[in-house]
VOPAGU-2260 file (C-alpha; in pm, 1 decimal, decimal comma):
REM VOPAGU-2260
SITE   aa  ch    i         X         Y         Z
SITE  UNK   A    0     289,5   -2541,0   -5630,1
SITE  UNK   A    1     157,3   -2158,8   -5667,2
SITE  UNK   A    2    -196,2   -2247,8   -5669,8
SITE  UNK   A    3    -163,4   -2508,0   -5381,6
SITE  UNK   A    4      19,0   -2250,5   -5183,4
SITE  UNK   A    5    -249,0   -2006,8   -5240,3
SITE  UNK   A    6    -536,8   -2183,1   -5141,9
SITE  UNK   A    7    -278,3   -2289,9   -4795,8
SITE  UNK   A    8    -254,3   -1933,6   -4691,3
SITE  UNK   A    9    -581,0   -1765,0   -4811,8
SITE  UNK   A   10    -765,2   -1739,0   -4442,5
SITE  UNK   A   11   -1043,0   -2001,0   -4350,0
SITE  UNK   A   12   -1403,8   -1816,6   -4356,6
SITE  UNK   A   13   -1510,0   -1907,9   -4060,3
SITE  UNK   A   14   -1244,7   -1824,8   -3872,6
SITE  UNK   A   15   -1235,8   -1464,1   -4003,8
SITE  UNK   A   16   -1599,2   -1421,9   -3964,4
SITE  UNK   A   17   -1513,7   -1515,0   -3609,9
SITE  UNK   A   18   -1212,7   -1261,8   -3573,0
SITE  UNK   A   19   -1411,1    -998,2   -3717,1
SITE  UNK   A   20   -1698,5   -1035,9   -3463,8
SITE  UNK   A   21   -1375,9   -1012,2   -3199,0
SITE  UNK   A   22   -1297,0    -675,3   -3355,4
SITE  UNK   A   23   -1687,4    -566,9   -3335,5
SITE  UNK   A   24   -1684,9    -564,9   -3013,4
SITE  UNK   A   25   -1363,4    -420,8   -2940,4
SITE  UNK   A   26   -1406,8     -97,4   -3107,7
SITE  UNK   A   27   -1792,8     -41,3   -3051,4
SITE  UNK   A   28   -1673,7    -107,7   -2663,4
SITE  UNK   A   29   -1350,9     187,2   -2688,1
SITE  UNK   A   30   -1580,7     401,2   -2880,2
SITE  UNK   A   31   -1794,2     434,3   -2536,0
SITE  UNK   A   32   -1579,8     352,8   -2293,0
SITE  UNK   A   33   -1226,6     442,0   -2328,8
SITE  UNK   A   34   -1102,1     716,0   -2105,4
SITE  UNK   A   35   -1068,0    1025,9   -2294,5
SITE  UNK   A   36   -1307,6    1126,4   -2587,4
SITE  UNK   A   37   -1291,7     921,3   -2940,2
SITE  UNK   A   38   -1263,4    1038,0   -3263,7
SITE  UNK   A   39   -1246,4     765,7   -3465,1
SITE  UNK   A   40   -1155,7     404,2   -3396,1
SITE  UNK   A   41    -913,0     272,6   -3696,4
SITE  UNK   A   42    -871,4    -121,6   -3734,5
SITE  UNK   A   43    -542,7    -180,2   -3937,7
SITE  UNK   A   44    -332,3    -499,6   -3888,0
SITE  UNK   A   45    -401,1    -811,8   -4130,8
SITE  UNK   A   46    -800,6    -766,6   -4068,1
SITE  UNK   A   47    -825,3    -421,2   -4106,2
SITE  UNK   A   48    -600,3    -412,8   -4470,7
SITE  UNK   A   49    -776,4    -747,4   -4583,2
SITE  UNK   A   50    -460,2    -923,4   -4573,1
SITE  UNK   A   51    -533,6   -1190,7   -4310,5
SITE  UNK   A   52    -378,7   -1544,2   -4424,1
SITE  UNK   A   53    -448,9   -1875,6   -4265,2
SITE  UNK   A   54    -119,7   -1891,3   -4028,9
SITE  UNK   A   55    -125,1   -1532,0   -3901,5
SITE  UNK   A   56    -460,0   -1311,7   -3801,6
SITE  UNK   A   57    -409,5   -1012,2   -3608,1
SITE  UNK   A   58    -529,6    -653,7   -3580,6
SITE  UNK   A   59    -433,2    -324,9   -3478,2
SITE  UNK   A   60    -630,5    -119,1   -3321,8
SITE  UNK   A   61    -585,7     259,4   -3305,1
SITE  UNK   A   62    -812,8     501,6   -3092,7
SITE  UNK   A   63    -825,9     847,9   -3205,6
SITE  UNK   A   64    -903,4    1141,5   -2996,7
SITE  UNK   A   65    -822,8    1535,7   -3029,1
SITE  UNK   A   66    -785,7    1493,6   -2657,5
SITE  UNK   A   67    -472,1    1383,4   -2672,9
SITE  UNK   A   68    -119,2    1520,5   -2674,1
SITE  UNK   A   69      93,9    1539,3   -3022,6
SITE  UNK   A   70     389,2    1434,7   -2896,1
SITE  UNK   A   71     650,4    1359,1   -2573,5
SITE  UNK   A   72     432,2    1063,1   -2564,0
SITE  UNK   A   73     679,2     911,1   -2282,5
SITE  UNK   A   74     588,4    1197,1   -2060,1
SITE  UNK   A   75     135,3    1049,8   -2088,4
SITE  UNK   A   76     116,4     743,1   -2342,8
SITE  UNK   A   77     239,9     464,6   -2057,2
SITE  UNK   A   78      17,8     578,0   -1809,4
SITE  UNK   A   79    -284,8     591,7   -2065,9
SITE  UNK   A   80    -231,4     247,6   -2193,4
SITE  UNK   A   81    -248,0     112,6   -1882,3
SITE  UNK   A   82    -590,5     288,1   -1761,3
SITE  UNK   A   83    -690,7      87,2   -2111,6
SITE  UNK   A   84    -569,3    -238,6   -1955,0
SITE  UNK   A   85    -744,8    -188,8   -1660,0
SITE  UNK   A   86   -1111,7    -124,4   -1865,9
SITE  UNK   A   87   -1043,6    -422,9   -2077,1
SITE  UNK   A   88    -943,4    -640,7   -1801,4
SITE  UNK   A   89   -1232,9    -543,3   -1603,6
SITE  UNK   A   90   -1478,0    -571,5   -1941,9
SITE  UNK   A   91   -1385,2    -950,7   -1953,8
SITE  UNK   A   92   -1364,7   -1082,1   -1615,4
SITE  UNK   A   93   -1515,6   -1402,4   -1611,2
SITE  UNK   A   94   -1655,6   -1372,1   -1977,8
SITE  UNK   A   95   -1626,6   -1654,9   -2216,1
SITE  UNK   A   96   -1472,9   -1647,5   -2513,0
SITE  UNK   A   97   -1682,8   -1531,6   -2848,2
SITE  UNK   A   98   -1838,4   -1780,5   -2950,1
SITE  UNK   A   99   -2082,2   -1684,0   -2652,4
SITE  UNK   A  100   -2116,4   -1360,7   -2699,4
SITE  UNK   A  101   -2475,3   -1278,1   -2957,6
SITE  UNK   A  102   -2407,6   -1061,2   -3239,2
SITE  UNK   A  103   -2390,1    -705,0   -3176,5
SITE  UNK   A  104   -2724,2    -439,9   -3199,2
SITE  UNK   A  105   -2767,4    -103,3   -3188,3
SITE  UNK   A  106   -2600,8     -96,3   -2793,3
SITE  UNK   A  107   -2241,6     -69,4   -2758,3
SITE  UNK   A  108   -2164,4    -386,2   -2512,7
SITE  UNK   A  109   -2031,5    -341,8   -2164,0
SITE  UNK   A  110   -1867,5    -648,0   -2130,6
SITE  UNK   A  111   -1619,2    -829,2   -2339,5
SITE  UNK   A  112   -1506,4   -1175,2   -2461,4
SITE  UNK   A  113   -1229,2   -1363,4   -2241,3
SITE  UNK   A  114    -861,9   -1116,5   -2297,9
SITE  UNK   A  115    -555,7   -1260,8   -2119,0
SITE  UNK   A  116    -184,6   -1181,3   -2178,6
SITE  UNK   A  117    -179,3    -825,2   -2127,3
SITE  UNK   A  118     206,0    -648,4   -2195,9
SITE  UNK   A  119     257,2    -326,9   -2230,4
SITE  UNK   A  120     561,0    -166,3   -2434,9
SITE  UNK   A  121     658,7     120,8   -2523,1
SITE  UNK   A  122     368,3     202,4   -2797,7
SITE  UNK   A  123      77,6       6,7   -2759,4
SITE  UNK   A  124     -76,6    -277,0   -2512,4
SITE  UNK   A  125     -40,0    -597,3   -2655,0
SITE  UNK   A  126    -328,8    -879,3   -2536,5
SITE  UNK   A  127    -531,4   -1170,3   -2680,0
SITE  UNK   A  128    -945,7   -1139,2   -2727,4
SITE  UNK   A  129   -1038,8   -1466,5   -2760,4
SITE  UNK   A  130    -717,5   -1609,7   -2910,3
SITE  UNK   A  131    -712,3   -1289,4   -3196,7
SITE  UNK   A  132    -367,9   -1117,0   -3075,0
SITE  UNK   A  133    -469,4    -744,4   -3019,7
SITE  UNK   A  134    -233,6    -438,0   -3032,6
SITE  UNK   A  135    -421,2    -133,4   -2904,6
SITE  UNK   A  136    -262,3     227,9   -2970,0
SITE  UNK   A  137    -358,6     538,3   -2907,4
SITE  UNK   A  138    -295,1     899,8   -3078,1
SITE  UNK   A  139    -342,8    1243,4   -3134,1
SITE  UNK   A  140    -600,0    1279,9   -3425,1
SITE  UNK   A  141    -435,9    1490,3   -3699,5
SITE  UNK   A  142    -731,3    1455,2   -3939,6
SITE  UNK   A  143    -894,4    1723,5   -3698,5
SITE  UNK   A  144    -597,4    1943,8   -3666,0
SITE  UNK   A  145    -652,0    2274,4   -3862,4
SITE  UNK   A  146    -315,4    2159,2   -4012,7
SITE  UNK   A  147    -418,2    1817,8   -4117,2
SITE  UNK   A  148    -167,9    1575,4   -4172,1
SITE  UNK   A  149      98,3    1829,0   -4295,2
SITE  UNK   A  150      89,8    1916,9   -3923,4
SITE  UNK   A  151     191,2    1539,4   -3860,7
SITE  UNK   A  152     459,1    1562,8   -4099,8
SITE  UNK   A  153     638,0    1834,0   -4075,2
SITE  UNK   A  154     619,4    1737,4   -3705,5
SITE  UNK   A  155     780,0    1400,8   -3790,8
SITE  UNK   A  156    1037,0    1544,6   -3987,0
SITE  UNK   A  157    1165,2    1830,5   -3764,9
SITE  UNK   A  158    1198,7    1539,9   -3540,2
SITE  UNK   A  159    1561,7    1450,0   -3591,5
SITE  UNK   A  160    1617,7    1147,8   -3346,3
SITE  UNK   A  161    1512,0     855,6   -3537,8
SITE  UNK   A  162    1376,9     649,7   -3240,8
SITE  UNK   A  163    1162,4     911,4   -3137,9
SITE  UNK   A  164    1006,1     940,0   -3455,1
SITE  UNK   A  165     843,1     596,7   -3413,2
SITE  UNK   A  166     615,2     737,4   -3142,9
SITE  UNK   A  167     400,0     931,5   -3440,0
SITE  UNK   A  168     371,5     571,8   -3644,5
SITE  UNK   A  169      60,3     520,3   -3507,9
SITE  UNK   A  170    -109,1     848,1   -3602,8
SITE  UNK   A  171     -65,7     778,5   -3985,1
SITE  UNK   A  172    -224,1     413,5   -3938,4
SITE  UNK   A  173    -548,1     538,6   -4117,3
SITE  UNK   A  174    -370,0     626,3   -4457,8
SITE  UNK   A  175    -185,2     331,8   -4431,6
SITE  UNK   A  176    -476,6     139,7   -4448,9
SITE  UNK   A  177    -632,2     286,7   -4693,6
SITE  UNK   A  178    -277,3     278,4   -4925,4
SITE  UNK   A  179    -302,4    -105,7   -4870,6
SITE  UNK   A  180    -679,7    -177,6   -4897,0
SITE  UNK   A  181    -717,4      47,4   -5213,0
SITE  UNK   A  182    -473,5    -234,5   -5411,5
SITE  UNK   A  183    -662,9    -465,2   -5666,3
SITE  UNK   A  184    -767,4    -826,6   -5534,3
SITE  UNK   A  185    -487,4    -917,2   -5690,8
SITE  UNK   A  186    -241,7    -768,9   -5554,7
SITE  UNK   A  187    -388,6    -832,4   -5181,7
SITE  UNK   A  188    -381,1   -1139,4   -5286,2
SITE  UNK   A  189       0,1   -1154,9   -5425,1
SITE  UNK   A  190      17,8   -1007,1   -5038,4
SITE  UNK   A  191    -139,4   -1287,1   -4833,0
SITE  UNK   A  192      93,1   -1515,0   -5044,1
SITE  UNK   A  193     396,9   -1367,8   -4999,3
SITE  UNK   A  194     302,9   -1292,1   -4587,2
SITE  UNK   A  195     216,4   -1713,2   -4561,2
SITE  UNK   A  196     549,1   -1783,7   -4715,2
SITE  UNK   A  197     749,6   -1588,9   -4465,4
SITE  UNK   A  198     570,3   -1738,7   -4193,4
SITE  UNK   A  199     558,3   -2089,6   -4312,1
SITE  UNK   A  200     773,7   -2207,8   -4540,2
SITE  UNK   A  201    1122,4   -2034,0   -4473,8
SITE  UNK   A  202    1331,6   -2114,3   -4164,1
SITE  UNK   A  203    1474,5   -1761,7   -4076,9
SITE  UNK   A  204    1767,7   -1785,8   -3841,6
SITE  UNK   A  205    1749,1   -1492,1   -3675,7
SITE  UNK   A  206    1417,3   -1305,5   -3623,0
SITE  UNK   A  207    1583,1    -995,1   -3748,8
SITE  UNK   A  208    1586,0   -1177,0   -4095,7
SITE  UNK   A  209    1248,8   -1216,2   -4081,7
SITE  UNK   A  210    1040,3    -911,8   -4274,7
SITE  UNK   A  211     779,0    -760,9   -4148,4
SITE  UNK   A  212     419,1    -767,7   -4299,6
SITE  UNK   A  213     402,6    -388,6   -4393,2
SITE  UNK   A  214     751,3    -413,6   -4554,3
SITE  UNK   A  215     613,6    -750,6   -4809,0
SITE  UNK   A  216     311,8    -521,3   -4829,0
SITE  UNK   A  217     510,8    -253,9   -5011,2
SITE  UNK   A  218     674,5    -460,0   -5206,7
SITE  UNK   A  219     440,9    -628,1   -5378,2
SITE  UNK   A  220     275,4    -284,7   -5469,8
SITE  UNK   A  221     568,9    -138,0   -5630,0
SITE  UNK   A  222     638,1    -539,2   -5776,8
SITE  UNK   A  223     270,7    -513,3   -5930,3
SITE  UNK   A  224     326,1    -139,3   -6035,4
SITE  UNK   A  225     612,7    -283,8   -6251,1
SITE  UNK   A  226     445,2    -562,3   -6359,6
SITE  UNK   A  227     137,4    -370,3   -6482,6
SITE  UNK   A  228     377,5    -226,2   -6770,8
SITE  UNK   A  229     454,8    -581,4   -6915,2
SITE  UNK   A  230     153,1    -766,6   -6853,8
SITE  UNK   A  231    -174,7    -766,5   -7046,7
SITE  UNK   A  232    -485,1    -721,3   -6822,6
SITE  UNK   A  233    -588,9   -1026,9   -7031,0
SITE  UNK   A  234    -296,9   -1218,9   -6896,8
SITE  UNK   A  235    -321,9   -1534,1   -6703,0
SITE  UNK   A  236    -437,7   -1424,1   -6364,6
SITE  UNK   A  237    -166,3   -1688,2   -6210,2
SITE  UNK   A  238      93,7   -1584,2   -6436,4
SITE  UNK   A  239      54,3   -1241,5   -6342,6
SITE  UNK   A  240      89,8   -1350,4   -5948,5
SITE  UNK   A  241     417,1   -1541,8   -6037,9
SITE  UNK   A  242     545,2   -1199,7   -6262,6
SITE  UNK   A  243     401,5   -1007,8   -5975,5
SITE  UNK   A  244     654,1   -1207,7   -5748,9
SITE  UNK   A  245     950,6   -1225,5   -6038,9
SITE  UNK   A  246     927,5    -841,4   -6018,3
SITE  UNK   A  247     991,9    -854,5   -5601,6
SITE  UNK   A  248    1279,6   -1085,0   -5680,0
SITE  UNK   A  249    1427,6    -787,1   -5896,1
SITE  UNK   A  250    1366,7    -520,9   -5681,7
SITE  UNK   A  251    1470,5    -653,6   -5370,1
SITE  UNK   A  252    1829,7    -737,3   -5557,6
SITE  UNK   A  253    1924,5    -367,1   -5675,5
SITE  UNK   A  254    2255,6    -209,7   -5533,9
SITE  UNK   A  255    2026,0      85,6   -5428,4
SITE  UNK   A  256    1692,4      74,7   -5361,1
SITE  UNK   A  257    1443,1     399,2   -5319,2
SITE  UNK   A  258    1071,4     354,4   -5352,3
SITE  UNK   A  259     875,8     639,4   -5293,8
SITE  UNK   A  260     459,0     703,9   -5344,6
SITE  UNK   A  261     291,9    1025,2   -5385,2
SITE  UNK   A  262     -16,8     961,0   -5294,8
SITE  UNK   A  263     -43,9    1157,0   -4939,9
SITE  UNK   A  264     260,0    1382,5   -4991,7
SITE  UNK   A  265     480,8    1493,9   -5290,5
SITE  UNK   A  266     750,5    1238,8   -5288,1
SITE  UNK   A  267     978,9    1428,8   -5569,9
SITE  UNK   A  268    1029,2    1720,8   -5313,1
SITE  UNK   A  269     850,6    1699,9   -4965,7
SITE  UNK   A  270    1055,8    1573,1   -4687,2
SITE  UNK   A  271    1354,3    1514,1   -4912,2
SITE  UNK   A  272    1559,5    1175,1   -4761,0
SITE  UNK   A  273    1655,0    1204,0   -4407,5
SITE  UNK   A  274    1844,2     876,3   -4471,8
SITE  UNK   A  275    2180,7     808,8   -4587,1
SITE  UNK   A  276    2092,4     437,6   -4634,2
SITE  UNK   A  277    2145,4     155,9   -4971,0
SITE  UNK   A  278    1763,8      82,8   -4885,7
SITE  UNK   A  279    1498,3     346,3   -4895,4
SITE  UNK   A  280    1134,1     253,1   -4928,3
SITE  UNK   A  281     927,5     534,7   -4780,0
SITE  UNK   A  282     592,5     479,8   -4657,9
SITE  UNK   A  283     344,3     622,7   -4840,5
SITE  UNK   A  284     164,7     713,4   -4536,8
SITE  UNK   A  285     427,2     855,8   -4371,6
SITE  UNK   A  286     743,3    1048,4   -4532,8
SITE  UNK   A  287     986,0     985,9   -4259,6
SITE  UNK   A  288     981,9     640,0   -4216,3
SITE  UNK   A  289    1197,4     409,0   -4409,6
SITE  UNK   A  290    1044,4      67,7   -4378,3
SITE  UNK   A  291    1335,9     -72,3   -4561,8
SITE  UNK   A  292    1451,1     -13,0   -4186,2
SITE  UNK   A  293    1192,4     -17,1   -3965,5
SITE  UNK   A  294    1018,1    -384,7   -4133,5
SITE  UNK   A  295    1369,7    -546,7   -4173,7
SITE  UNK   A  296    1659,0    -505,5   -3950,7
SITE  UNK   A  297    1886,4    -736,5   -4173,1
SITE  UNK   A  298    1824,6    -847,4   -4543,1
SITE  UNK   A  299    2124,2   -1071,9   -4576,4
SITE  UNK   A  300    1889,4   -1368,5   -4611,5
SITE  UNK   A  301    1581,6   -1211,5   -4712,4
SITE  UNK   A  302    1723,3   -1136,3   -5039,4
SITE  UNK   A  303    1839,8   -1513,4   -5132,9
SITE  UNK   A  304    1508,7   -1649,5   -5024,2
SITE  UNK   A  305    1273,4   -1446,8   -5226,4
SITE  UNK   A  306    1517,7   -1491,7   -5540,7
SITE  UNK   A  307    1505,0   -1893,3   -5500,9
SITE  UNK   A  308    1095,7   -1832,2   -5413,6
SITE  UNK   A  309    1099,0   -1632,5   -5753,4
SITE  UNK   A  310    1306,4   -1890,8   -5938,7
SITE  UNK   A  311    1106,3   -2148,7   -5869,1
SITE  UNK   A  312     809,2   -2063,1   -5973,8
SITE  UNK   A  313     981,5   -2031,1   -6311,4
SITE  UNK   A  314    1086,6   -1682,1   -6311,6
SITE  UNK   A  315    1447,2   -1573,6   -6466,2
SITE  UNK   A  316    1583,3   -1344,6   -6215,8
């Protein structure tokens, strides 16, 4: 069943070689064009960690600019994203969809493939390029701040309304990325798996039972991190993926959970807890968010469904 499953929700080549053209295009266009000068242009979502799966593709796209405010984003990020909506709209008037479109040169385009279903909440502007779903965010570039992302931080954390926090998410997107895309194959792959299942195979009855991506994402990390003690590197690559998953059906069943990296920040004593919660799994990208909360709003069901995933594919848990 493991194996079949796998092959189900590893992504069809084409298709991705078709979504990442989208993407091409996207951010060569915003590099040029957007509104206000660009740092950087970050693609994170599925694509941009190399965790796309055959049922869900989508990317996130974050422009960077040190022309933009740090925070009270309510007071300029609304009427930024919709300037955005108004160059994309106007890019693809009348364009067809990608398939169309050559691949790129040297030339950043001017036009763009076919985007419809523009909505705008309150962080990003949400549309589809060619069928890919797009979310498009904007932020302050802290990796040009003389105070680097300790600037973010301690921002974040002298921030004590929780909602409010969510307005810096999209500033730490980079490291984020690169926490997820520095995993083994293995463990990406362990990902994809897991992100298929909760898609596909379980009927969640509320959609605040359903976790999101980032949230399996950790997971499986701190699953593998455990398993790497027990298992050989010699072991059974598929018996590794179903210990890999075993491990997840452990974790996700302690009284108290608090998972914590160190890899941007100093997790034994930087931005001690903020959270008097059972569930604590920090990002590693950012200290103040507890994606125990933020990728799951109610585990009641979660919990039951990975231990019968876990179960049967053999493990004891």
């Amino acid at each position: 069943m493991f194996s079949q499953w796998f092959q189900e929700a590893a992504p069809n080549p084409h298709s991705l070689q078709k979504q990442r053209k989208i993407v091409s295009y996207l951010v060569r266009y915003f590099q040029v064009n957007a509104p206000f000068k660009v740092s950087q242009v970050i693609e994170a979502g599925s694509l941009g960690m190399g965790t796309t799966t055959s049922s869900k593709a989508d990317i996130d796209i974050v422009i960077m600019s040190k022309d933009l405010p740090q925070k009270r984003h309510n007071t300029w990020l609304p009427s930024q994203l919709e300037n955005l909506q108004h160059l994309i709209e106007r890019a693809s008037r009348g364009q067809p969809n990608i398939e169309s479109f050559p691949e790129l040169g040297e030339d950043a385009p001017q036009t763009l493939p076919r985007c419809t279903d523009f909505f705008i909440t309150r962080f990003a502007l949400q549309f589809k390029c060619s069928g890919l779903e797009v979310d498009l965010l904007i932020s302050y570039d802290w990796e040009l701040d003389p105070k680097g992302y300790k600037g973010l931080f301690d921002l974040c954390y002298s921030e004590r309304n929780e909602e409010a926090r969510l307005w810096y998410s999209a500033a730490a997107v980079k490291l984020q990325v690169e926490f997820i895309r520095s995993q083994s194959n293995e463990v990406k792959e362990v990902i994809i798996f897991m992100k298929h299942w909760a898609k596909e195979k379980v009927a969640w009855s509320h959609l605040s039972q359903k976790p999101k991506s980032y949230l399996l994402s950790l997971l499986v990390v701190r699953a593998a991190e455990e398993v790497s003690r027990t298992f050989s590197a010699r072991e059974n690559t598929i018996n590794r993926k179903i210990g890999i998953i075993g491990a997840l059906a452990r974790l996700v069943q302690q009284d108290r959970l608090n998972i914590a990296w160190s890899k941007y920040y100093d997790s034994t004593y930087q931005y001690q807890s903020i959270w008097n919660a059972k569930r604590i799994i920090r990002d590693p990208a950012n200290p103040v968010n507890n994606v125990a909360d933020s990728g799951l709003t109610n585990w009641s069901q979660f919990v039951p469904k990975v231990v019968g995933l876990a179960r049967s594919l053999g493990q004891h848990v």
